[in-house]
N, CA, C and O atoms as CSV, one atom per row, in Angstrom:
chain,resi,resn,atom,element,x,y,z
A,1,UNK,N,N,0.844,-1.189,0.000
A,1,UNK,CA,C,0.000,0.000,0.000
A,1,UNK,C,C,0.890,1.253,0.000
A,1,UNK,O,O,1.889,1.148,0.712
A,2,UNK,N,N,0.760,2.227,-0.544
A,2,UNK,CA,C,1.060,3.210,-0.886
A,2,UNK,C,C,1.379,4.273,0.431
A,2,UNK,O,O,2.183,5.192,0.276
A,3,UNK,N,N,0.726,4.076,1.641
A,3,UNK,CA,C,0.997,4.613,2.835
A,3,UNK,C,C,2.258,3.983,3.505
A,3,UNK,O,O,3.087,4.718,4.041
A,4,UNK,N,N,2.375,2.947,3.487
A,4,UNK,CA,C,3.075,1.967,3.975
A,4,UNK,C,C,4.875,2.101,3.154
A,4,UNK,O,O,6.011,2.018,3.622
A,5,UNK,N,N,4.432,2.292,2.036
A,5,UNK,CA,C,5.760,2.455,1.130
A,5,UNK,C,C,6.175,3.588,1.291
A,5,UNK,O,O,7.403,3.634,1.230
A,6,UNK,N,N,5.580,4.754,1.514
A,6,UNK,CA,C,6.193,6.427,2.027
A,6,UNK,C,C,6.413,6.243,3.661
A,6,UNK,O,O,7.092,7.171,4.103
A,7,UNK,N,N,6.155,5.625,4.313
A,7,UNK,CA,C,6.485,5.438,5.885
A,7,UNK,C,C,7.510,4.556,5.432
A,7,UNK,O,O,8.557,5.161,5.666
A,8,UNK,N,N,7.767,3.516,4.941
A,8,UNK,CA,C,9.202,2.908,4.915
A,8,UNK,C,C,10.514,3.618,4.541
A,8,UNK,O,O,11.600,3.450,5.096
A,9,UNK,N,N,10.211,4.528,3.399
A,9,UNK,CA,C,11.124,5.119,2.576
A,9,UNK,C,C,11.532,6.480,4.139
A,9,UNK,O,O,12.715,6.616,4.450
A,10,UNK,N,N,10.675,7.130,4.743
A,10,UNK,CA,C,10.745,8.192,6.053
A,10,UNK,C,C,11.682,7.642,6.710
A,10,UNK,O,O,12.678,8.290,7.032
A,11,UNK,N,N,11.492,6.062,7.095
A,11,UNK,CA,C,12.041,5.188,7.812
A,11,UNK,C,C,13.407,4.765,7.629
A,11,UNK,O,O,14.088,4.375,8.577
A,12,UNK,N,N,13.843,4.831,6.412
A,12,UNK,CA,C,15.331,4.793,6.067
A,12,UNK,C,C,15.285,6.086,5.589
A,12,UNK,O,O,15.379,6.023,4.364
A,13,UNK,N,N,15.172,7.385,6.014
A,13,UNK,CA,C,15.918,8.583,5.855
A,13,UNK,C,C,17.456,8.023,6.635
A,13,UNK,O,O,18.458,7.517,6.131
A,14,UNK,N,N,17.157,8.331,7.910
A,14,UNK,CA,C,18.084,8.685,9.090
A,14,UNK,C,C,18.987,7.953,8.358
A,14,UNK,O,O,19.854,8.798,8.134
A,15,UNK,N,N,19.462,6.615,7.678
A,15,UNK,CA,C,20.437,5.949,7.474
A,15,UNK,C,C,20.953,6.629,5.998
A,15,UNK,O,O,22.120,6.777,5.634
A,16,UNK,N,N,19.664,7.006,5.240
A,16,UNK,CA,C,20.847,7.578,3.722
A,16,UNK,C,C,21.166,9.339,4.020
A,16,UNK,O,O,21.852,10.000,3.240
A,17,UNK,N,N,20.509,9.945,5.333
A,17,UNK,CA,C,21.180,11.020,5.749
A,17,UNK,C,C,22.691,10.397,6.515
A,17,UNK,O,O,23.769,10.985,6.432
A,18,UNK,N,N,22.583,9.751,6.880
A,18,UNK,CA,C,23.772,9.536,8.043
A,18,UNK,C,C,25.131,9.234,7.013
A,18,UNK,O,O,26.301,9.613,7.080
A,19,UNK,N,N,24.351,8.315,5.973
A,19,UNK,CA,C,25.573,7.321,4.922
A,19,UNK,C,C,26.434,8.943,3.957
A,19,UNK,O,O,27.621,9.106,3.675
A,20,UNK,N,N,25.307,9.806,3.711
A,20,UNK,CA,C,25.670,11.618,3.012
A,20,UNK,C,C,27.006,11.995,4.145
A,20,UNK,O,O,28.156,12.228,3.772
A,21,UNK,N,N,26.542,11.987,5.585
A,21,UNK,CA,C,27.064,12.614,6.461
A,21,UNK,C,C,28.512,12.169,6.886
A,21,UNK,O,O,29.527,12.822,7.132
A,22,UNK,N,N,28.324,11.234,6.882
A,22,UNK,CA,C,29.650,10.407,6.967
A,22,UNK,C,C,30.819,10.574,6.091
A,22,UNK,O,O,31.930,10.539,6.621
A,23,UNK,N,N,30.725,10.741,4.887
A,23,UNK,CA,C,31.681,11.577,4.089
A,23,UNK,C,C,31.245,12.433,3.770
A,23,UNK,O,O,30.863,12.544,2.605
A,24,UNK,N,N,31.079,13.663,4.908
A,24,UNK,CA,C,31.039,14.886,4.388
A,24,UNK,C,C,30.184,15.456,3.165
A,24,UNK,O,O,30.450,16.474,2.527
A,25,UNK,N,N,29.344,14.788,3.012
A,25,UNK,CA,C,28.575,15.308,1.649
A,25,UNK,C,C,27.791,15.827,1.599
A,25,UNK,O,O,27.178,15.910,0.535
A,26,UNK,N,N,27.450,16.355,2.532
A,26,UNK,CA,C,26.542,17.762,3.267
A,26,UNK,C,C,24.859,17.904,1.668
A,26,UNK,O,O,23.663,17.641,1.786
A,27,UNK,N,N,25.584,18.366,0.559
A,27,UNK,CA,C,24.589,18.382,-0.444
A,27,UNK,C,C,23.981,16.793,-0.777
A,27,UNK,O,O,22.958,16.613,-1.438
A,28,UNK,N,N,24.599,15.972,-0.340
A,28,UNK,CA,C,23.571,14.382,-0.272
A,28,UNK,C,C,22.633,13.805,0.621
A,28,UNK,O,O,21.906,12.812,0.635
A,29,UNK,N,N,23.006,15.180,1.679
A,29,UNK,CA,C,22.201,15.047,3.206
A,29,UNK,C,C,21.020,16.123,2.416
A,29,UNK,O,O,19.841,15.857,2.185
A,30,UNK,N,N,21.581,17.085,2.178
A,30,UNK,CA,C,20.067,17.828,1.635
A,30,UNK,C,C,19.489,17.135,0.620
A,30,UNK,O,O,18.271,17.246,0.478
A,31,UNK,N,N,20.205,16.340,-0.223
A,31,UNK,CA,C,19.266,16.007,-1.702
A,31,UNK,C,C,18.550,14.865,-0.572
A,31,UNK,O,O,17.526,15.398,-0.145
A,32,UNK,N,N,18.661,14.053,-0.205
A,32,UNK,CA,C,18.333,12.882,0.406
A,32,UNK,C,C,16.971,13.807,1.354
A,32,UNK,O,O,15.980,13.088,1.484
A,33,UNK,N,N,16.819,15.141,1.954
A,33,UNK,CA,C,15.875,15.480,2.409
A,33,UNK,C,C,14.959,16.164,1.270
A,33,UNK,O,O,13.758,15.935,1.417
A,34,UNK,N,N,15.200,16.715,0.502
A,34,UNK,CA,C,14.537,17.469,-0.569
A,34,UNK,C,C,13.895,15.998,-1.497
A,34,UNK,O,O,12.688,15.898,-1.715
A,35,UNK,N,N,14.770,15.070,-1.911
A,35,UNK,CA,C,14.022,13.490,-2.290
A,35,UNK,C,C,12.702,13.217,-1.778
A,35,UNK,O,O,11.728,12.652,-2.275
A,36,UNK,N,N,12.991,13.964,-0.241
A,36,UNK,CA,C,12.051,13.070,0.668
A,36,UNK,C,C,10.353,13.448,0.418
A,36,UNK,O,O,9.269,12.872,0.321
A,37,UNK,N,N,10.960,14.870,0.387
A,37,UNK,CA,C,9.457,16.315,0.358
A,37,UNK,C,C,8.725,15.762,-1.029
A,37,UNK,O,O,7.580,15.411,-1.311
A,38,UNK,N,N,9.875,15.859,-1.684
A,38,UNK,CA,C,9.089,15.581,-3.443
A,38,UNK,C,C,8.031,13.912,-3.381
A,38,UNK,O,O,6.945,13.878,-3.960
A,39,UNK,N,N,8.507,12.826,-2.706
A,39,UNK,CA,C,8.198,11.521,-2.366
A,39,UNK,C,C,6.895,12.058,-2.124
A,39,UNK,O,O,5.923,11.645,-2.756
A,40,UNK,N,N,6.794,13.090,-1.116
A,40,UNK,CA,C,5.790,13.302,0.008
A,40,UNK,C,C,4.591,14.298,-0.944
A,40,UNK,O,O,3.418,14.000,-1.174
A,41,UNK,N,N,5.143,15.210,-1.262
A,41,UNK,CA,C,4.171,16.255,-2.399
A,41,UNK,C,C,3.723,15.266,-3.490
A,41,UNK,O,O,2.640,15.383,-4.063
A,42,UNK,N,N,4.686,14.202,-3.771
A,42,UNK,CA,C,3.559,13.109,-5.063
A,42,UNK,C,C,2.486,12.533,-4.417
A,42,UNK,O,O,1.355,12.480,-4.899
A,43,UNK,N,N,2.848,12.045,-3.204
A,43,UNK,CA,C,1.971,11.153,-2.340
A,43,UNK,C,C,0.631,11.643,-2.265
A,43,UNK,O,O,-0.421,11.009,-2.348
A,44,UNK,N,N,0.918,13.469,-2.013
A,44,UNK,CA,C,-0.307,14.375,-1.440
A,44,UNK,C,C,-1.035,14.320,-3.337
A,44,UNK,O,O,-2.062,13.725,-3.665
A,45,UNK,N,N,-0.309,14.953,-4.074
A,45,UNK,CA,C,-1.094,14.737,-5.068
A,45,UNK,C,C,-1.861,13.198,-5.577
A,45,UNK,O,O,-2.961,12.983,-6.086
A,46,UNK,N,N,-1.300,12.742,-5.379
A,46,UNK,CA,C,-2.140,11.572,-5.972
A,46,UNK,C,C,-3.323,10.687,-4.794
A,46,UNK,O,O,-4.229,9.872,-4.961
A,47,UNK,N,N,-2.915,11.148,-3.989
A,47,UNK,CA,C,-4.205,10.766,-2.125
A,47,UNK,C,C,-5.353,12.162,-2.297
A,47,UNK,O,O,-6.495,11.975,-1.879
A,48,UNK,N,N,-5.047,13.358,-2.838
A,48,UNK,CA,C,-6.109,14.521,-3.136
A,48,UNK,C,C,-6.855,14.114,-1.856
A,48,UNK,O,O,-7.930,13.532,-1.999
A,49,UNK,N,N,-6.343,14.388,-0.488
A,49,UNK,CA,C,-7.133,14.651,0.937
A,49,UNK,C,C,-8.191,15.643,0.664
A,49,UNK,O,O,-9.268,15.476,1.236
A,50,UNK,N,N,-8.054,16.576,-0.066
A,50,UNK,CA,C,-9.341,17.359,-0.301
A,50,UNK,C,C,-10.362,16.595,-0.908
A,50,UNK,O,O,-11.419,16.588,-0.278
A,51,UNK,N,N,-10.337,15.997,-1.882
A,51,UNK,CA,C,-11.402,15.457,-1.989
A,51,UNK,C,C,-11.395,13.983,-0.983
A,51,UNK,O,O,-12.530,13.510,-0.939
A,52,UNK,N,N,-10.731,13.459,-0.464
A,52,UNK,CA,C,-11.162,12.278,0.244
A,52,UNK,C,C,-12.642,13.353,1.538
A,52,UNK,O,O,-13.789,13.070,1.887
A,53,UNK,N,N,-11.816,14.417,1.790
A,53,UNK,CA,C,-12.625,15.065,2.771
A,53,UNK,C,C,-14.342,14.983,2.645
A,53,UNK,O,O,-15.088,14.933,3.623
A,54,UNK,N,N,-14.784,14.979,1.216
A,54,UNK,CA,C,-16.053,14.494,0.610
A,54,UNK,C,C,-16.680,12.880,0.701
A,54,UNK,O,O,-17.823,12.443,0.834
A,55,UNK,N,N,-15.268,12.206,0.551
A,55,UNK,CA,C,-16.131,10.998,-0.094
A,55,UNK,C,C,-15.476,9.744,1.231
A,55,UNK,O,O,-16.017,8.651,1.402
A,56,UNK,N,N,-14.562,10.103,1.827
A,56,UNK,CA,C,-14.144,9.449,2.792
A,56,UNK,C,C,-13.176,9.641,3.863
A,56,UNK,O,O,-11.985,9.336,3.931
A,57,UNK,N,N,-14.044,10.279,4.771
A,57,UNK,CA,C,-13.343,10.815,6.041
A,57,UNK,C,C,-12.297,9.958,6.513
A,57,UNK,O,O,-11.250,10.597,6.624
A,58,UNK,N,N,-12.158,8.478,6.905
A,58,UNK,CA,C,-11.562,7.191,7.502
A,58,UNK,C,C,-10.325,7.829,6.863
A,58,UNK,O,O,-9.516,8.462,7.541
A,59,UNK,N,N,-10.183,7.630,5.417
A,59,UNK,CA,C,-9.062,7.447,4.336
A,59,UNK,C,C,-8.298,8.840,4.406
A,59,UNK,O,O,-7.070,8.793,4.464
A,60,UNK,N,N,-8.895,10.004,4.406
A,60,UNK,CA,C,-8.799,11.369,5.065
A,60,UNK,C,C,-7.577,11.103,6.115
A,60,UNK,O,O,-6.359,11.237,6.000
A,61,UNK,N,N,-8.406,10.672,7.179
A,61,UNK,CA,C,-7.873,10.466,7.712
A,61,UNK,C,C,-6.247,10.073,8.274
A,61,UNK,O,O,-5.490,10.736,8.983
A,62,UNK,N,N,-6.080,8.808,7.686
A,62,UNK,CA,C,-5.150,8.132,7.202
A,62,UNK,C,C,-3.996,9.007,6.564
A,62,UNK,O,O,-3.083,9.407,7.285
A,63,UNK,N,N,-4.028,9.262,5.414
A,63,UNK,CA,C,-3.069,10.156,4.486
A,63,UNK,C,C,-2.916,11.419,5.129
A,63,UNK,O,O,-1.890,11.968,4.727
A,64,UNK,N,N,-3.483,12.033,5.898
A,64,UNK,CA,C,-3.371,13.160,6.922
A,64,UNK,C,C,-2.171,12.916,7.983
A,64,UNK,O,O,-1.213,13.658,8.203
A,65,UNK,N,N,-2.541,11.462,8.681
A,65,UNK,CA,C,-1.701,11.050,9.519
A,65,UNK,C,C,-0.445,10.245,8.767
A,65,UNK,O,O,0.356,9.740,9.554
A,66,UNK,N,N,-0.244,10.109,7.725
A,66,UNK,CA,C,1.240,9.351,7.415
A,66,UNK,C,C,1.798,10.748,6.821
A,66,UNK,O,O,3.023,10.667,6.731
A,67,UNK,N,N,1.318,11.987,6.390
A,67,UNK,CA,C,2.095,13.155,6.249
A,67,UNK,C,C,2.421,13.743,7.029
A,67,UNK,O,O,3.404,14.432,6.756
A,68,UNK,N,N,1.831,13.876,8.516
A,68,UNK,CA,C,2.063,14.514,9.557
A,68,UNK,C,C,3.394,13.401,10.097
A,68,UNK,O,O,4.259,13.935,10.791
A,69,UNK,N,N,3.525,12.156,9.839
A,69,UNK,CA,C,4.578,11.516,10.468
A,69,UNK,C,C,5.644,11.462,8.983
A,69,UNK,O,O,6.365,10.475,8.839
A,70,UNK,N,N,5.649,11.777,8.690
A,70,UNK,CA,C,6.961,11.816,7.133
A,70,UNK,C,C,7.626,13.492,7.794
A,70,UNK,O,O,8.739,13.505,8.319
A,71,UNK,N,N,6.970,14.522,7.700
A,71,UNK,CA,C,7.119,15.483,7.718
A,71,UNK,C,C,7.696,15.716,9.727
A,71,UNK,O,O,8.526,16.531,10.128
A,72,UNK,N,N,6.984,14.802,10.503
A,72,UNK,CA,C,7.800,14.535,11.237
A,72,UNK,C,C,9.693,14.032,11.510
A,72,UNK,O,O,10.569,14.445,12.270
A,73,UNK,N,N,9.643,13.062,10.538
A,73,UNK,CA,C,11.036,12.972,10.813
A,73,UNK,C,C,11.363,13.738,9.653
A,73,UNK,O,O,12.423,14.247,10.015
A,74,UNK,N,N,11.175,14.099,8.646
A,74,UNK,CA,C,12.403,15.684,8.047
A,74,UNK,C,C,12.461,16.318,8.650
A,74,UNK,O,O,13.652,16.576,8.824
A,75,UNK,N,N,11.642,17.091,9.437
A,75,UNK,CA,C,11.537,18.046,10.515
A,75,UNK,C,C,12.895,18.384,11.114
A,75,UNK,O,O,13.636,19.366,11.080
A,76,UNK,N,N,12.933,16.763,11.870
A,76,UNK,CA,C,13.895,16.473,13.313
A,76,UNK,C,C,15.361,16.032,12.315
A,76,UNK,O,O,16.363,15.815,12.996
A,77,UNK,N,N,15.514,15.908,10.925
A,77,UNK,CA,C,16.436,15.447,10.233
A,77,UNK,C,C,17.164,17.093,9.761
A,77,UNK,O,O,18.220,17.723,9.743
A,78,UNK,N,N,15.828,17.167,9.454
A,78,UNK,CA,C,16.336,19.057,8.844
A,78,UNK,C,C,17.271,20.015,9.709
A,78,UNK,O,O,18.079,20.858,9.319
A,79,UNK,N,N,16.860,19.568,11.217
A,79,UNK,CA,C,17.519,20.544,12.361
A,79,UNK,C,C,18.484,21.260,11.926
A,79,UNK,O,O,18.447,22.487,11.836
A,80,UNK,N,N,19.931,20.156,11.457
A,80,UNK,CA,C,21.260,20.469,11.694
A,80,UNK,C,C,21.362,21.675,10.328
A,80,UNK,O,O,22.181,22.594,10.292
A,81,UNK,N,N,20.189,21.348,9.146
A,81,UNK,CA,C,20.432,22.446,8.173
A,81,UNK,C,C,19.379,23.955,8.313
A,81,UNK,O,O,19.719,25.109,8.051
A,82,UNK,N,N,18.587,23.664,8.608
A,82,UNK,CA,C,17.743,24.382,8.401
A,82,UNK,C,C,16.627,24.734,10.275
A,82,UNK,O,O,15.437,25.010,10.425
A,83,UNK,N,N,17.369,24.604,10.960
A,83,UNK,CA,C,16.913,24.564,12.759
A,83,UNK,C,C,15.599,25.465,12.638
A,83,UNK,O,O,14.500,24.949,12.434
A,84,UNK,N,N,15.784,26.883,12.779
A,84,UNK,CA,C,13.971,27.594,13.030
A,84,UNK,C,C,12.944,26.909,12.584
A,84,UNK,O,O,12.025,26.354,13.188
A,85,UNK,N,N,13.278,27.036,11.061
A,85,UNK,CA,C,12.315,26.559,10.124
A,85,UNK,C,C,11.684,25.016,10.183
A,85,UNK,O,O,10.505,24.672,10.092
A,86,UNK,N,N,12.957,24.158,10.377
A,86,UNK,CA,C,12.488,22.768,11.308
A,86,UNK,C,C,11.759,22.488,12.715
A,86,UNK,O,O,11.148,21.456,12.993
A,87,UNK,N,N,11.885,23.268,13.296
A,87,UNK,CA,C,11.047,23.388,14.519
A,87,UNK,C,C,10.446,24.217,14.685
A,87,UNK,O,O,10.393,24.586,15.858
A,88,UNK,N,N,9.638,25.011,13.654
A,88,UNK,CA,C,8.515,25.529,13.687
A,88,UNK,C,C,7.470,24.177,12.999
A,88,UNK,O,O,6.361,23.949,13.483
A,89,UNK,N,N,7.909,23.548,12.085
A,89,UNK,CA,C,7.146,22.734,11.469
A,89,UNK,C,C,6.816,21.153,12.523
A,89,UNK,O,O,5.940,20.295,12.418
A,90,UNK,N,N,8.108,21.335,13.622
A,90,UNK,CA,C,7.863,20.252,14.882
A,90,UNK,C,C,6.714,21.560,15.540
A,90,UNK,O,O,5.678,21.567,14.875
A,91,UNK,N,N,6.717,22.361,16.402
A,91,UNK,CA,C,6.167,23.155,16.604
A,91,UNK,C,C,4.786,22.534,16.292
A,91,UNK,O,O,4.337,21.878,17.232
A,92,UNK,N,N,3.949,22.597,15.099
A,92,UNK,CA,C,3.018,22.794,14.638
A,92,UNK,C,C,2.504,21.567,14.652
A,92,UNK,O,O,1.280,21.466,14.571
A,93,UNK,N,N,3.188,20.572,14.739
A,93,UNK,CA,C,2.779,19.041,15.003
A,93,UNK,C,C,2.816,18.844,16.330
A,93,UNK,O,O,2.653,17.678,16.690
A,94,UNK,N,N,3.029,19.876,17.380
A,94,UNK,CA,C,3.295,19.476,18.217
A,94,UNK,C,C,4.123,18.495,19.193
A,94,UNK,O,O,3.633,17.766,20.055
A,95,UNK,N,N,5.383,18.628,18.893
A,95,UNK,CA,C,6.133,17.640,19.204
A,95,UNK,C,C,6.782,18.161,20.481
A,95,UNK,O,O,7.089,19.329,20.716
A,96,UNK,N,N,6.939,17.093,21.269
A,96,UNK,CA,C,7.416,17.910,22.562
A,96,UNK,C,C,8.916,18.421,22.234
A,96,UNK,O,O,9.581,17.674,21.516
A,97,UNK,N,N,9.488,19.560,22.665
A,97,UNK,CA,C,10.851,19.220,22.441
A,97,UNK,C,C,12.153,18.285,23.178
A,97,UNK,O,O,13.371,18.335,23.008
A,98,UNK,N,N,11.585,17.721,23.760
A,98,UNK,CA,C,12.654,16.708,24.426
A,98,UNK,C,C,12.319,15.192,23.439
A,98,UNK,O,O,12.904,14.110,23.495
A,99,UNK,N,N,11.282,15.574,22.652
A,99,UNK,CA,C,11.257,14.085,21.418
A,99,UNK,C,C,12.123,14.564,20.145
A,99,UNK,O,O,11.908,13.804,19.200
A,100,UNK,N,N,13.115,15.680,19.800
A,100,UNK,CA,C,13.509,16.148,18.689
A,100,UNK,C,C,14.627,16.061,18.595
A,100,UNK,O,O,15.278,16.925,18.007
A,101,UNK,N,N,15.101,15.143,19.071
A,101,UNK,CA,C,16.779,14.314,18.608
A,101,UNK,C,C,16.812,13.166,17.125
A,101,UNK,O,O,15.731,12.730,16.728
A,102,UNK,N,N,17.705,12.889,16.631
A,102,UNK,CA,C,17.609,11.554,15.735
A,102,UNK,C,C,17.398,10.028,16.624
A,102,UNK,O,O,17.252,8.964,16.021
A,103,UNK,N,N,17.405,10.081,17.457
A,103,UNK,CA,C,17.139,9.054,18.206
A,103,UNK,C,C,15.806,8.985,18.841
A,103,UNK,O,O,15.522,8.170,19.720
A,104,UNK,N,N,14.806,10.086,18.245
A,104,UNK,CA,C,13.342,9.803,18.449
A,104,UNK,C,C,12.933,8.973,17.636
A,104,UNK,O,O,12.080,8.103,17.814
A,105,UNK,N,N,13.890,9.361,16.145
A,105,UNK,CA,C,13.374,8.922,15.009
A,105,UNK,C,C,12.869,7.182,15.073
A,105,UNK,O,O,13.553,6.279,14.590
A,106,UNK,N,N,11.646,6.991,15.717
A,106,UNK,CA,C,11.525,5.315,15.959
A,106,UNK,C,C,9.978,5.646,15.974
A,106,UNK,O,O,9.443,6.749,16.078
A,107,UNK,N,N,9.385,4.358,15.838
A,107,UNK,CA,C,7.946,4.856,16.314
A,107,UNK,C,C,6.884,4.651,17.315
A,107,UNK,O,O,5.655,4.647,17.245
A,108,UNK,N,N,7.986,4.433,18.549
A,108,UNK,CA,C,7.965,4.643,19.958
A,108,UNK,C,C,7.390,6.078,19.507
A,108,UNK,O,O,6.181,6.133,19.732
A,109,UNK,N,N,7.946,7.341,18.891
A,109,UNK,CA,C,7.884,8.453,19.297
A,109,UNK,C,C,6.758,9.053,18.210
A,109,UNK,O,O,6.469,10.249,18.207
A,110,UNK,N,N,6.255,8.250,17.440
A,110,UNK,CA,C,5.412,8.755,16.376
A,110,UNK,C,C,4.262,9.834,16.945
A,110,UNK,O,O,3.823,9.895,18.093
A,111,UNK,N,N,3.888,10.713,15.726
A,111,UNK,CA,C,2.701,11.163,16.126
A,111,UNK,C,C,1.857,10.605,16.664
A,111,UNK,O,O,1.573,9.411,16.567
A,112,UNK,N,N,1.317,11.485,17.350
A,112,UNK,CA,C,0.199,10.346,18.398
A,112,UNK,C,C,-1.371,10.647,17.693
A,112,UNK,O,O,-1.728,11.819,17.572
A,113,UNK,N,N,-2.226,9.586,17.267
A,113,UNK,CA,C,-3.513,9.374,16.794
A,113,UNK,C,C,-4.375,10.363,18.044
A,113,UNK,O,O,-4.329,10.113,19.248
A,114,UNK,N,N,-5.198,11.597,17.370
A,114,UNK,CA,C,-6.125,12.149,18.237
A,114,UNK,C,C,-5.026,13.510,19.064
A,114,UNK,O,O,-5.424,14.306,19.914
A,115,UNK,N,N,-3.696,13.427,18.522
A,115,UNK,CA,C,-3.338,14.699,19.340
A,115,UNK,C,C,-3.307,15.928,18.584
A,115,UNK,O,O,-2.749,15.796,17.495
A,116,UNK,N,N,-3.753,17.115,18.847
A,116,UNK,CA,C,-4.206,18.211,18.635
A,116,UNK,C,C,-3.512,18.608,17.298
A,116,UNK,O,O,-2.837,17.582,17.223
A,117,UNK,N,N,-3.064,19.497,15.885
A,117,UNK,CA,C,-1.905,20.220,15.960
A,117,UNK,C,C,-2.369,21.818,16.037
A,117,UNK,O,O,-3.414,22.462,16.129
A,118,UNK,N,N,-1.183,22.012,15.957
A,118,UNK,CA,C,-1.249,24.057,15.579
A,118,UNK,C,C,-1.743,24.087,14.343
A,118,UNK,O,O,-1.612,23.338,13.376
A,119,UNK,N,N,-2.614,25.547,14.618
A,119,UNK,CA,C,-3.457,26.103,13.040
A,119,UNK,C,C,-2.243,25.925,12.386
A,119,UNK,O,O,-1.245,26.030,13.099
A,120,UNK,N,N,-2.050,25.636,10.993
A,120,UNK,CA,C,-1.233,25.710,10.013
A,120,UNK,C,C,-0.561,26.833,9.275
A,120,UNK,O,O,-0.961,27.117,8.145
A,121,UNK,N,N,0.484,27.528,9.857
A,121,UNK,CA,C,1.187,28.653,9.083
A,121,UNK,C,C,2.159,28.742,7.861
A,121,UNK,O,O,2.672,27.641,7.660
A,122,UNK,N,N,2.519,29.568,7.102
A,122,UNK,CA,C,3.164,29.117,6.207
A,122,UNK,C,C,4.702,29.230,6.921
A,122,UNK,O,O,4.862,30.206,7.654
A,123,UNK,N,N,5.805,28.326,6.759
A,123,UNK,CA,C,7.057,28.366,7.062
A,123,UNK,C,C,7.856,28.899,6.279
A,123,UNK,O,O,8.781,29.568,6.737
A,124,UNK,N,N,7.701,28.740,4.978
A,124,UNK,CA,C,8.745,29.173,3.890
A,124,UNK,C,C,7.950,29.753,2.748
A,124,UNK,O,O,7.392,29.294,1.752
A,125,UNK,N,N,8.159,31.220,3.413
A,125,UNK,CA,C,7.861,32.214,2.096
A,125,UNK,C,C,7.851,31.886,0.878
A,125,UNK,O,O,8.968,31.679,0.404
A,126,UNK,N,N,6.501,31.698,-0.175
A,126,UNK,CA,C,6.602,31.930,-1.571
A,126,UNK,C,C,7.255,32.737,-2.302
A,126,UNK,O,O,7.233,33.957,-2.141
A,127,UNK,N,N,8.050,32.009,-3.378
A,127,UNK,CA,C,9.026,33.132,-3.920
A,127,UNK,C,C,7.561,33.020,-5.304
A,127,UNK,O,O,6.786,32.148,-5.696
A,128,UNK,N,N,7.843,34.422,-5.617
A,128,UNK,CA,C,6.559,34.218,-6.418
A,128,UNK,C,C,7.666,35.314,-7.914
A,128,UNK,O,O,7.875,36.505,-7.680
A,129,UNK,N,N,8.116,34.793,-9.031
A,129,UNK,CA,C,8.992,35.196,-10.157
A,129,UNK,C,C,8.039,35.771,-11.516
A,129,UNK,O,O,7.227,35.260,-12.288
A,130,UNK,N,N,8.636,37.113,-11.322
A,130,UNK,CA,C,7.555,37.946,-12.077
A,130,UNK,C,C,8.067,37.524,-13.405
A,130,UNK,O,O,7.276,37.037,-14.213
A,131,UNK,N,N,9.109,37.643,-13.650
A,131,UNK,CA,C,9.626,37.836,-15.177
A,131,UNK,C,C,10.274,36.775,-15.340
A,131,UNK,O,O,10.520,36.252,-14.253
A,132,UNK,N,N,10.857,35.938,-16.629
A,132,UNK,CA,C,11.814,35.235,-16.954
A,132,UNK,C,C,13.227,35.959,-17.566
A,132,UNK,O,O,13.199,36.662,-18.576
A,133,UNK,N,N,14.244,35.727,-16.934
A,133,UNK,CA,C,15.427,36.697,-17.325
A,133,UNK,C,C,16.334,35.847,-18.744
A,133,UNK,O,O,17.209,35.025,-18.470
A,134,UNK,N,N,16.114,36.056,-19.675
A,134,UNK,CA,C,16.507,35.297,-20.866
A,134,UNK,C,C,17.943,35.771,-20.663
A,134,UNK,O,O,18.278,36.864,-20.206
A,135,UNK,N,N,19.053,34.400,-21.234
A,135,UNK,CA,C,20.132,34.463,-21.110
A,135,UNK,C,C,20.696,35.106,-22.551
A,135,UNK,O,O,21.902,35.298,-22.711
């Protein structure tokens, strides 16, 4: 199932961030998180939670909660590059901060079914490109 295969792939972040990190490859630690988002933005497009919101709350459901836990561990992965902006997005899931080490990353520490989050803000400003600058 298609939920199941984006929670596995979340699930071996920490190891193809760590395998980047280990020789220094700092841009394989970001591609390996930016991989992750794109995984995650196909997922959302092709699950269309807006319309499940019509035709099936349960399933809604579901794809709500395996994005809130994907976006969980980039979050806590993102720290070392991108810290505010990563823990505003823990922040908003509510994560305690004593769960925001790589060694939460398990799912002992998963989002918890039925816990609250924060209204949804935007984190990262739209760059919005008026013109195309021809070379």
């Amino acid at each position: 199932e298609r939920d199941e295969k984006l929670l596995d792939s979340v699930r071996g972040l920490q190891e193809r961030a760590a395998t980047a990190i280990s020789t220094q490859a700092i841009h394989k630690y970001a591609d390996a998180m930016v991989s992750m988002v794109w995984e995650t933005n196909k997922y959302i497009d092709d699950m269309e939670p807006w319309k499940l919101k019509k035709t099936d709350l349960p399933r809604m459901a579901t794809v709500l909660y395996v994005i809130m836990e994907v976006l969980r561990y980039v979050a806590i992965l993102y720290q070392p590059l991108i810290p505010t902006s990563a823990n505003k997005i823990l922040d908003a899931l509510t994560v305690p901060e004593n769960e925001r080490t790589f060694s939460h990353l398990t799912d002992e520490y998963k989002v918890k079914l039925g816990n609250p989050i924060s209204k949804p803000r935007g984190i990262f400003p739209r760059i919005e490109i008026q013109e195309r600058i021809k070379a």
